[in-house]
C-alpha beads as a LAMMPS data file, in Angstrom:
LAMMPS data file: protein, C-alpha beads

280 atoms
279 bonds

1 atom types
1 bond types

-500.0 500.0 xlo xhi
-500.0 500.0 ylo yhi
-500.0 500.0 zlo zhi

Masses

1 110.0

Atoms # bond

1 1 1 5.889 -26.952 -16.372
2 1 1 4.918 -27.407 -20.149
3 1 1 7.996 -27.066 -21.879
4 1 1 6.690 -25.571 -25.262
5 1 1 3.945 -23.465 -23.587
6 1 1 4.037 -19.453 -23.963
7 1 1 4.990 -17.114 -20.852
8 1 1 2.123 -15.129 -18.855
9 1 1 3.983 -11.890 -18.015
10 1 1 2.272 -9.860 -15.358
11 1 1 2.994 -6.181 -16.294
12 1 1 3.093 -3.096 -14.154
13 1 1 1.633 0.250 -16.174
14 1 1 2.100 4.033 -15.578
15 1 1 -0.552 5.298 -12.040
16 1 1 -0.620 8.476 -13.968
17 1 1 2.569 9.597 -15.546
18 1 1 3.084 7.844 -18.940
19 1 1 6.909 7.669 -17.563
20 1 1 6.392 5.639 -15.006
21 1 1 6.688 2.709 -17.126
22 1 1 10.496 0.470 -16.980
23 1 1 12.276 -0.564 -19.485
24 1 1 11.789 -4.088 -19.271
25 1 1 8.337 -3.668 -19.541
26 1 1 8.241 -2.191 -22.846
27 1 1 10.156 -4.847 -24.382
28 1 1 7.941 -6.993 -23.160
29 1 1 4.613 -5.375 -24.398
30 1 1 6.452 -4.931 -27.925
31 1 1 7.605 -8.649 -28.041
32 1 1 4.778 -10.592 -27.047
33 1 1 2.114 -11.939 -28.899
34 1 1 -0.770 -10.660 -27.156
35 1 1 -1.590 -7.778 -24.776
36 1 1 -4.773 -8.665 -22.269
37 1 1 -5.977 -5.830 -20.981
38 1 1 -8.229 -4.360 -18.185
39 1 1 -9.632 -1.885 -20.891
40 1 1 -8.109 -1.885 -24.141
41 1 1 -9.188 1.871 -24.934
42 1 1 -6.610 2.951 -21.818
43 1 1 -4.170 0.661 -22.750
44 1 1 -4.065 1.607 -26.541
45 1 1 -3.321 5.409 -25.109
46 1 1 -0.233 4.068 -23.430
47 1 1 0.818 1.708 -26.171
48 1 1 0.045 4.347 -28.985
49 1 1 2.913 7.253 -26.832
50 1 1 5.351 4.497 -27.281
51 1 1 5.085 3.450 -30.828
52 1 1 4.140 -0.638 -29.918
53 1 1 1.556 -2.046 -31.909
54 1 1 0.940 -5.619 -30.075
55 1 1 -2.539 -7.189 -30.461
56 1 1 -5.123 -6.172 -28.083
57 1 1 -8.103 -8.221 -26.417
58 1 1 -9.767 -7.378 -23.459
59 1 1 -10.024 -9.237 -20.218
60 1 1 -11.649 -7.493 -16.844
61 1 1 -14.149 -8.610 -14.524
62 1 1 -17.211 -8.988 -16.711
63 1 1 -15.311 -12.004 -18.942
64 1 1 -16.563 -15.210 -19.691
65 1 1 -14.793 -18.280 -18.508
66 1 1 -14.366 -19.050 -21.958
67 1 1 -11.956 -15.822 -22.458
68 1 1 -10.025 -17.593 -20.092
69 1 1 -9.827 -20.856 -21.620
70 1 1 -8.743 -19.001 -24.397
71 1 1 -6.186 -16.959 -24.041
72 1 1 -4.794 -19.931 -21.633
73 1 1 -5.161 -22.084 -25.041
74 1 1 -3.017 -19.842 -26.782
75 1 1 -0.078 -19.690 -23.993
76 1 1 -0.452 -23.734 -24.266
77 1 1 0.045 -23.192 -28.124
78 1 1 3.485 -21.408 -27.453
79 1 1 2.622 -17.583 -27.008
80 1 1 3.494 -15.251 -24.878
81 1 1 0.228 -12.933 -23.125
82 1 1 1.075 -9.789 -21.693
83 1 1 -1.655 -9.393 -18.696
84 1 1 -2.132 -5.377 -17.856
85 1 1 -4.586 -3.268 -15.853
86 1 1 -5.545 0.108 -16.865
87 1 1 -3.184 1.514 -13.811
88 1 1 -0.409 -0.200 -11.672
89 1 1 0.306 -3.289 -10.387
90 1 1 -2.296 -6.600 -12.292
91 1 1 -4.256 -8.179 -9.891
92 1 1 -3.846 -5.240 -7.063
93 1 1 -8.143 -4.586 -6.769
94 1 1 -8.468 -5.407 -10.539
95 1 1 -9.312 -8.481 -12.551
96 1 1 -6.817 -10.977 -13.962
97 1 1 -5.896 -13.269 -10.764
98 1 1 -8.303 -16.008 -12.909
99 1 1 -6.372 -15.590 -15.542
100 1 1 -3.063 -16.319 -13.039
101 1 1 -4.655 -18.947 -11.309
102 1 1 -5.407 -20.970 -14.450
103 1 1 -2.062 -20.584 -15.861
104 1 1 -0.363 -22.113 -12.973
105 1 1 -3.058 -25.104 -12.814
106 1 1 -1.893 -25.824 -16.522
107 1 1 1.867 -25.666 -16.072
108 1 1 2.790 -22.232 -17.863
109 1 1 5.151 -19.878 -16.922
110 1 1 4.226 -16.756 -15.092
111 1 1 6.556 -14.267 -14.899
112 1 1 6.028 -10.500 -13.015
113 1 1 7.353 -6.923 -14.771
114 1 1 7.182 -5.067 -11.456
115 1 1 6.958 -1.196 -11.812
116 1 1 4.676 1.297 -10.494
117 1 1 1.742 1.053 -7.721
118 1 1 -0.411 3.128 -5.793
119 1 1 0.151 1.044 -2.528
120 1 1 3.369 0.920 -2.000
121 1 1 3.504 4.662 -3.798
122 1 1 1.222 6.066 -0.711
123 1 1 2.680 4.065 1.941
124 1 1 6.537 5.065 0.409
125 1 1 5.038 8.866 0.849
126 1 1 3.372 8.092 4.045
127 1 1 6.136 7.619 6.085
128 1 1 4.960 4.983 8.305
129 1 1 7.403 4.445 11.287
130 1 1 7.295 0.660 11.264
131 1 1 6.694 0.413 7.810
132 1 1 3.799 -2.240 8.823
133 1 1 0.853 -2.386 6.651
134 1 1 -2.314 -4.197 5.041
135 1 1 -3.682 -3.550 1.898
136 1 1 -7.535 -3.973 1.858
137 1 1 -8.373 -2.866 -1.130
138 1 1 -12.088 -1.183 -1.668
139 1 1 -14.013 -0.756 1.270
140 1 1 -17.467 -2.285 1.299
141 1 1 -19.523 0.706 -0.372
142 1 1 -22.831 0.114 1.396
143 1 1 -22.694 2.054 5.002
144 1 1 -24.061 -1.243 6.835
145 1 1 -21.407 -3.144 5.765
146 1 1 -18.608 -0.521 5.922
147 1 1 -19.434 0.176 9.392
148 1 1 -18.929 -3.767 10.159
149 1 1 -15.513 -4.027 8.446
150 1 1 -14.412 -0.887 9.900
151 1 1 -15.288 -2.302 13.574
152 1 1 -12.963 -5.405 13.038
153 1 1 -10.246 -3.366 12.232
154 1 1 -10.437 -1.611 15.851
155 1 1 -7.038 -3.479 17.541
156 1 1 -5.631 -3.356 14.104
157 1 1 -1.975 -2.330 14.611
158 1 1 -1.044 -1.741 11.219
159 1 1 -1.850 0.582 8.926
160 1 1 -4.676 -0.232 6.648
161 1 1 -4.456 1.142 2.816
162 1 1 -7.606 1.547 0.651
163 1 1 -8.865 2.470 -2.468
164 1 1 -11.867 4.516 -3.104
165 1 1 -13.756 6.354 -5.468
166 1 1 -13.996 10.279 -5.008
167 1 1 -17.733 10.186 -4.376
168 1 1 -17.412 7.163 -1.708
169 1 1 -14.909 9.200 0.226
170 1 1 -16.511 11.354 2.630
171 1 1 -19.166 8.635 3.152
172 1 1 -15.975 6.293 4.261
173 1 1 -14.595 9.541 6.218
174 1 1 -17.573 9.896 8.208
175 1 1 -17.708 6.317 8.631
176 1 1 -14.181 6.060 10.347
177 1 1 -15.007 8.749 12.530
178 1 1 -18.448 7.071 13.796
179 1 1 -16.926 3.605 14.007
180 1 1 -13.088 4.595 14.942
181 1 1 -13.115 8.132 16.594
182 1 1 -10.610 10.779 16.115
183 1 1 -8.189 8.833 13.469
184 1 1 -5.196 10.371 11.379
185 1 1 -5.569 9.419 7.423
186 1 1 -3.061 9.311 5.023
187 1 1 -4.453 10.659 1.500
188 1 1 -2.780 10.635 -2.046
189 1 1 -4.755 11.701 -4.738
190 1 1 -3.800 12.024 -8.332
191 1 1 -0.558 9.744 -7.863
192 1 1 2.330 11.479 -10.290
193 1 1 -0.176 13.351 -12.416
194 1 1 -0.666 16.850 -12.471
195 1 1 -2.149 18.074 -9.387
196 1 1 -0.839 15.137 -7.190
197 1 1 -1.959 15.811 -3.637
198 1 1 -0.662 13.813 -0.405
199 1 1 -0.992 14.873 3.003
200 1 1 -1.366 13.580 6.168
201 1 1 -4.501 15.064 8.402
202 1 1 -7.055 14.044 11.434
203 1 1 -10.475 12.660 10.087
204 1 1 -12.567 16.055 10.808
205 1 1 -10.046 18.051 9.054
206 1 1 -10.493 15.994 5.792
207 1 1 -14.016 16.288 6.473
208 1 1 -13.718 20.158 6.870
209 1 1 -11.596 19.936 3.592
210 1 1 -13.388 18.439 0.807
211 1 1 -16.602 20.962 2.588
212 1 1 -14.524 23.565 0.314
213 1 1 -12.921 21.304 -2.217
214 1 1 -15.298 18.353 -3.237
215 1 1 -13.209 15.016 -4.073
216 1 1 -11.934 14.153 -7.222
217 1 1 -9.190 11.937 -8.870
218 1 1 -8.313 8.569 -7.901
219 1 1 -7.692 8.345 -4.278
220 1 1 -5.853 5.914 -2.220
221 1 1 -6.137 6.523 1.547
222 1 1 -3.963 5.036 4.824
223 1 1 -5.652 5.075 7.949
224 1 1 -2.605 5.167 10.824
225 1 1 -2.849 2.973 13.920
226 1 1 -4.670 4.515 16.403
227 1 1 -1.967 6.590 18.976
228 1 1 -1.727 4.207 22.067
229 1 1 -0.430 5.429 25.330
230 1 1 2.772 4.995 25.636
231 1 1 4.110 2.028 28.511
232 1 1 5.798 2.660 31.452
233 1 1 9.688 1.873 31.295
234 1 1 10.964 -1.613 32.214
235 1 1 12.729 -1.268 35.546
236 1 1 16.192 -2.174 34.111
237 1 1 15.741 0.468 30.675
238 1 1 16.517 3.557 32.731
239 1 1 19.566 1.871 34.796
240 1 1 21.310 0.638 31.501
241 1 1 20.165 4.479 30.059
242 1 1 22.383 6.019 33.141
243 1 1 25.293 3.099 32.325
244 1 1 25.766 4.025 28.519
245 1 1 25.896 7.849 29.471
246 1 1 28.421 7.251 32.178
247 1 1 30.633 5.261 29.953
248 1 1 30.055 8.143 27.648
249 1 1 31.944 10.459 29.619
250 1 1 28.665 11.840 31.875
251 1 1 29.171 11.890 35.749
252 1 1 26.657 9.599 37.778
253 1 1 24.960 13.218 38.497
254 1 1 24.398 14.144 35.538
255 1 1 23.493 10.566 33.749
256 1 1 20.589 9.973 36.622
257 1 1 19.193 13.141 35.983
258 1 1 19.132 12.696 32.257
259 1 1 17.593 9.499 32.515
260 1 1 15.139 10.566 34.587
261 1 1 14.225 13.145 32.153
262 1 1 13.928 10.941 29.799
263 1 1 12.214 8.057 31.284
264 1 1 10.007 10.030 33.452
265 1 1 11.133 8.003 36.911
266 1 1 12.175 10.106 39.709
267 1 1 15.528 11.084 40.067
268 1 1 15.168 9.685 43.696
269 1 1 14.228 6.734 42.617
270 1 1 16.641 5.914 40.388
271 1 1 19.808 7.565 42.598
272 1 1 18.956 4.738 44.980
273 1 1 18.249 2.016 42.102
274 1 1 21.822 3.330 40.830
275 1 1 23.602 2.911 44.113
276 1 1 22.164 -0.192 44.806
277 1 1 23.562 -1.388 41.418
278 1 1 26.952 -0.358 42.065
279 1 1 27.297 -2.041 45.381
280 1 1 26.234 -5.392 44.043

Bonds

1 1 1 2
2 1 2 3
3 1 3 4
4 1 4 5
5 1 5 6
6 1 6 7
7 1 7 8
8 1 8 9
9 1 9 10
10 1 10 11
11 1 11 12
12 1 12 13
13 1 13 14
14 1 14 15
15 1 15 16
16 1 16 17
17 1 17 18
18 1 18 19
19 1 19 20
20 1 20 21
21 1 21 22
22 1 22 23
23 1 23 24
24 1 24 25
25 1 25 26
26 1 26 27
27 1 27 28
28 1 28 29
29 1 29 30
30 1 30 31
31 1 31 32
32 1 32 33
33 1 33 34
34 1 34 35
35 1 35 36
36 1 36 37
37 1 37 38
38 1 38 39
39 1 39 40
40 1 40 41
41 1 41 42
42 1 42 43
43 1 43 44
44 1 44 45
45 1 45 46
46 1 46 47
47 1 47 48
48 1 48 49
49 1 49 50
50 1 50 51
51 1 51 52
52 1 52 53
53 1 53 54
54 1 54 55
55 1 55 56
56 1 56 57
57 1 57 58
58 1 58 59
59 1 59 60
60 1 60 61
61 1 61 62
62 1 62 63
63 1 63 64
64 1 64 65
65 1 65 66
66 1 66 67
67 1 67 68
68 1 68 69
69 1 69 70
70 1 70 71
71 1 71 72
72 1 72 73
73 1 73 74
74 1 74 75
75 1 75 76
76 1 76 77
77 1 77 78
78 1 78 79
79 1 79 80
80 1 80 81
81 1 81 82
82 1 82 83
83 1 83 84
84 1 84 85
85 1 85 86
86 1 86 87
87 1 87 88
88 1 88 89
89 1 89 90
90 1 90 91
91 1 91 92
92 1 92 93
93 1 93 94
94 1 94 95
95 1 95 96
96 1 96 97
97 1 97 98
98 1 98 99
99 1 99 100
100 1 100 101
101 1 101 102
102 1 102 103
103 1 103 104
104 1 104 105
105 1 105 106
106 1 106 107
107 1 107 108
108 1 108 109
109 1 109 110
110 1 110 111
111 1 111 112
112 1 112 113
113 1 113 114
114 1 114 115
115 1 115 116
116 1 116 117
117 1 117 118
118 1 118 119
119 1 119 120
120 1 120 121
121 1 121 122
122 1 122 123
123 1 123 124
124 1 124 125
125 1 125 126
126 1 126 127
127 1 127 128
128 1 128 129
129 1 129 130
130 1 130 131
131 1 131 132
132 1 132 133
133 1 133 134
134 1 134 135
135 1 135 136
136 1 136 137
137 1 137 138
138 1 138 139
139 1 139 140
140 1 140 141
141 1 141 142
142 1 142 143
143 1 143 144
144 1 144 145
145 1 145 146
146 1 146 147
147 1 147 148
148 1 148 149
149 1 149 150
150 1 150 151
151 1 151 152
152 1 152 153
153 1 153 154
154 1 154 155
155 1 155 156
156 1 156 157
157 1 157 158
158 1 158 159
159 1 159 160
160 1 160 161
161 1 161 162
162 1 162 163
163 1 163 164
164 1 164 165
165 1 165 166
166 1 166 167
167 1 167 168
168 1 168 169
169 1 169 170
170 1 170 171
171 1 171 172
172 1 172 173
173 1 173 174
174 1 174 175
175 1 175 176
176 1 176 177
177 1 177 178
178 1 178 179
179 1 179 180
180 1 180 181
181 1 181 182
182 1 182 183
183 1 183 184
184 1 184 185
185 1 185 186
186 1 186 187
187 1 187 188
188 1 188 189
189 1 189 190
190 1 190 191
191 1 191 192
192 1 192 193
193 1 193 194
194 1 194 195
195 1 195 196
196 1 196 197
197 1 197 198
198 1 198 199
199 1 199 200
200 1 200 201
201 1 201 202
202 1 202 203
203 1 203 204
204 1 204 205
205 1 205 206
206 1 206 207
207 1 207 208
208 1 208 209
209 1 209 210
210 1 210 211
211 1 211 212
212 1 212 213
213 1 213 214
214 1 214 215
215 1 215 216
216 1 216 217
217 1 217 218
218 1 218 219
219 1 219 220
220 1 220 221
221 1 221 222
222 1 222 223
223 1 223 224
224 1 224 225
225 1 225 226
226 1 226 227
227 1 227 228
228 1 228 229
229 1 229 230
230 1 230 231
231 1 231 232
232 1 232 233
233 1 233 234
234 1 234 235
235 1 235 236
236 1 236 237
237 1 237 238
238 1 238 239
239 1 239 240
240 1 240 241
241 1 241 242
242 1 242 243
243 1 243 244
244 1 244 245
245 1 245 246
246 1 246 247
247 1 247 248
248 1 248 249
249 1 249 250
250 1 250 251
251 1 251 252
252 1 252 253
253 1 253 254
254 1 254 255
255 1 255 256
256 1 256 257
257 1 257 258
258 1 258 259
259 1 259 260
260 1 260 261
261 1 261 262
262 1 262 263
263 1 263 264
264 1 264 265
265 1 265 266
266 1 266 267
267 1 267 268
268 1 268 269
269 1 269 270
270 1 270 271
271 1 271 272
272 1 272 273
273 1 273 274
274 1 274 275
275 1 275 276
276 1 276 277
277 1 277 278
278 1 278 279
279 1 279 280
């Protein structure tokens, strides 16, 4: 690491409410030396409500390899960059991982200022029972390609988080539906602004929904794992079911039948399992 180089700090900004912004993170916009920024118009709105005035220069995904070299020239020269997108989490579906990748190649520092996100906002809202997911950010926006993506994600057991732009939306609904069938999707729209919206419905009554209410905002969307049947009980689950309720307090009676109930095996079945147990 270069010992008199700058720091790189990788700073989260507000999704939507200016006040979802940490501490730590304005210090760090106030103290550095520079402020790279997705769009520096946005980021002057956010830096303007809390009084910092740190240089501005712009860095997204039209930038010359040279703006690279640059700012990278400057962190050699001893200062600090603040990298920022214009919502969220740098590098999450916006530009700047150059910018990251460069800085490590040349020995400087690069430090994160974690703070808000739309991923791990929808999926905290989602409620996902495993709490498994992949983020993928935009889907492919032409319908050829969309519909190939969406076919490798068939056995995918996790749930898959997206981005996409309110007039891509129902395109990508109908989409899931051809490719996918009859899928639950997660939406949050509007993440802590005003008329935040985040609900959980089946692909045809999204469809049915934004018939009445066309799409807008900034949406990020979770489609769940598709519901598989469930598996019938291992032979041994139901037997140490009817043990745990008997040393509970239950009678054998009344432990067989709840574990049938609960298992679906037949109570027959597992009176004569039981007594076979407790002769051994």
């Amino acid at each position: 690491m270069v010992e008199t180089a700058g720091v790189l700090y990788v700073v989260a900004t507000p999704i939507g409410n200016l006040e979802d912004i940490t501490l730590r993170a304005l210090r760090v916009l106030r103290e550095v030396h520079l402020i790279a920024a997705e769009d520096t118009r946005v980021t002057r709105k956010l830096l303007s409500h809390y009084d910092i005035h740190a240089p501005l220069t712009s860095l997204h995904e039209y930038s010359p390899p040279a703006k690279i070299e640059q700012l990278v020239r400057r962190l050699l020269g001893g200062e600090c960059v603040a990298l920022v997108t214009d919502a969220g989490t740098p590098t999450l579906s916006d530009p700047g991982s150059a910018l990251i990748r460069r800085a490590r190649e040349q020995g400087i520092a690069v430090m994160c200022v974690p703070g808000a996100s739309a991923v791990t906002a929808a999926v905290s809202l989602a409620g996902l029972p495993d709490g498994r997911f992949v983020f993928d950010g935009f889907p492919p926006r032409k319908s050829r390609e969309r519909h190939a993506y969406l076919q490798s994600l068939a056995g995918e057991q996790r749930a898959v988080v997206w981005f996409e732009a309110p007039h891509r939306v129902v395109d990508l609904l109908k989409d899931v539906q051809q490719v996918l069938g009859e899928r639950e999707i997660f939406v949050a729209r509007e993440l802590t602004k005003q008329f935040e919206e985040a609900r959980q419905a089946t692909v045809s009554e999204w469809l049915s929904h934004f018939e009445q209410t066309p799409p807008r905002g900034e949406f990020t969307l979770i489609l769940l794992p598709a519901r598989e049947q469930a598996s019938p009980p291992c032979a041994e689950e139901p037997l140490q079911m009817i043990e745990h309720l008997v040393a509970d307090g239950m009678s054998d009676k009344e432990a067989i039948r709840e574990a049938a109930n609960r298992s679906g095996v037949p109570r027959r079945e597992l009176y004569a399992r039981w007594l076979e147990r407790k002769g051994k």
